[in-house]
NUBA-821606 format. One record per residue: residue in three letters; x, y, z of N, C-alpha, C, CB in turn. Coordinates in steps of 0.2 Angstrom, whole numbers, plus 5000, padded with zeros to 4 digits. Each point is the difference from the previous one (the first is absolute). Glycine has a CB too. Example, Ala and Ser with C-alpha at 12.3 -4.5 7.8 and 13.67 -1.06 7.14 Angstrom:
% residues 2
ALA506649725039499650065000500450065000499149945006SER500750114990500450065001499650055003500649974990
% end
This chain:
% residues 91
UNK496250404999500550055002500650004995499649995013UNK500850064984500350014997500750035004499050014992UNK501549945006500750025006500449994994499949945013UNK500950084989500749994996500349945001500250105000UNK499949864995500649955004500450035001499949914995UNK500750075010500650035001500349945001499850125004UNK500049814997500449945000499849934998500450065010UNK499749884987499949974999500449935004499750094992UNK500049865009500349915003499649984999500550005008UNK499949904988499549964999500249975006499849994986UNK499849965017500349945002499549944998500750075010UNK499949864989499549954998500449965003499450034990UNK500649905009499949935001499749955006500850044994UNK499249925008499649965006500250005003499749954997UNK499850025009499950005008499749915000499750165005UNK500349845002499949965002499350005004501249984998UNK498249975003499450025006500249985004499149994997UNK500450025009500249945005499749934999500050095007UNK499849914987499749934998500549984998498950004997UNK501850035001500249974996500150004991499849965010UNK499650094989499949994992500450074998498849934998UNK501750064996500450064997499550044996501249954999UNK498750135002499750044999500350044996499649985008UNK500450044984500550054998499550065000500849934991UNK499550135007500050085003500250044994500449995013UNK499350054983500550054998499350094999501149884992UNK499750135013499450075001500450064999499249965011UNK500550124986500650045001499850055005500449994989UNK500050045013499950065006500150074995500549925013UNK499350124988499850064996500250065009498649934987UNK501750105010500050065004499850064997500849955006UNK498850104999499750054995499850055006499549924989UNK500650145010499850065001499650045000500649974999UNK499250085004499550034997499750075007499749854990UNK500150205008499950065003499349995004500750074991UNK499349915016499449985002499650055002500549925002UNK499050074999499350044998499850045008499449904989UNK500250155010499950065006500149945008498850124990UNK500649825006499949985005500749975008498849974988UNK501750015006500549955002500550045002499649924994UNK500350165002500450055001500350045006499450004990UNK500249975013500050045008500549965004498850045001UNK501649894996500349975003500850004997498949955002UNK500850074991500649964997500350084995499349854999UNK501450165003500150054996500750004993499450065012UNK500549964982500249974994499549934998501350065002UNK499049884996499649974995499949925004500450074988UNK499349895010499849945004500349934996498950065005UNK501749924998500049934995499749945004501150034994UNK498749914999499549955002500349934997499050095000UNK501049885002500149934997499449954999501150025005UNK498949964987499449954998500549954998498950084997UNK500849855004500049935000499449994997500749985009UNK499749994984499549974995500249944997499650124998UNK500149825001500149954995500250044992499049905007UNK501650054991500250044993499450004995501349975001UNK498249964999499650014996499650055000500149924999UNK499750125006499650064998500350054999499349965005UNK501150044992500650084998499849984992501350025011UNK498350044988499750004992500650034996498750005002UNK501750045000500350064995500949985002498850115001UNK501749914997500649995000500150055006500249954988UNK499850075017500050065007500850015001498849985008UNK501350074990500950035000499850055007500550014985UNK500450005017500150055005499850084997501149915006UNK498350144997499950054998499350014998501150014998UNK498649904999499450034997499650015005500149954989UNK499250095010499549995004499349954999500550115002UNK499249865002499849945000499350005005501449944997UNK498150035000499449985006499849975001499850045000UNK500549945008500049945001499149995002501550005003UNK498249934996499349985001500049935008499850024982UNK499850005021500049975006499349934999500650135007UNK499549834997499549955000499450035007501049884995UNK498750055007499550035005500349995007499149984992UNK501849985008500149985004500450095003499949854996UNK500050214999500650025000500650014999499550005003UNK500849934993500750004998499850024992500549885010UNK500350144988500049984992499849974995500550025004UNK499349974994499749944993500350024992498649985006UNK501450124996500249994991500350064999499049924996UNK501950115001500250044999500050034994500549955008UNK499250094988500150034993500550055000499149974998UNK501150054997500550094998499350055000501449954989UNK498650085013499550064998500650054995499150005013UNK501650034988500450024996500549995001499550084998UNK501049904995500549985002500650055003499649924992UNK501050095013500550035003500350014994500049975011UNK500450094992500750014993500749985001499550094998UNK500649855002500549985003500650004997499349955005UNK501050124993500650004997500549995005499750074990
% end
């Protein structure tokens, strides 16, 4: 699926388990938009924003506010992997 970013957030550093062991984190959140299809249309009127949660390592491309991007899902249905399909014009 092919969306807009319209936002960007990293968040990183550690947690704690309940075992006890410190866990570091660094993920970004990606906000993105996008004109949803006939199907989802019956619900939803103007455009649909989404939020993906991804580990920074799988962000292959440098993703600015505006570009559009596709994002790639695992088998769990989450995220695994963000590309630019074109970059925004971000004057």
């Amino acid at each position: 699926m092919v969306v807009q970013v319209i936002g960007i957030e990293r968040k990183a550093g550690t947690f704690k388990s309940p075992k006890g062991e410190e866990i570091e984190y660094d993920n970004m959140y990606y906000y993105c938009s996008y004109v949803p299809d006939e199907e989802e249309q019956a619900d939803i009127v103007g455009v649909r924003t989404v939020e993906y949660k991804i580990k920074t390592d799988k962000v292959r491309d440098r993703i600015e506010i505006g570009d559009f991007v596709e994002v790639y899902f695992n088998q769990y249905r989450t995220p695994d992997l963000i590309c630019v399909v074109q970059k925004g014009d971000n004057k």
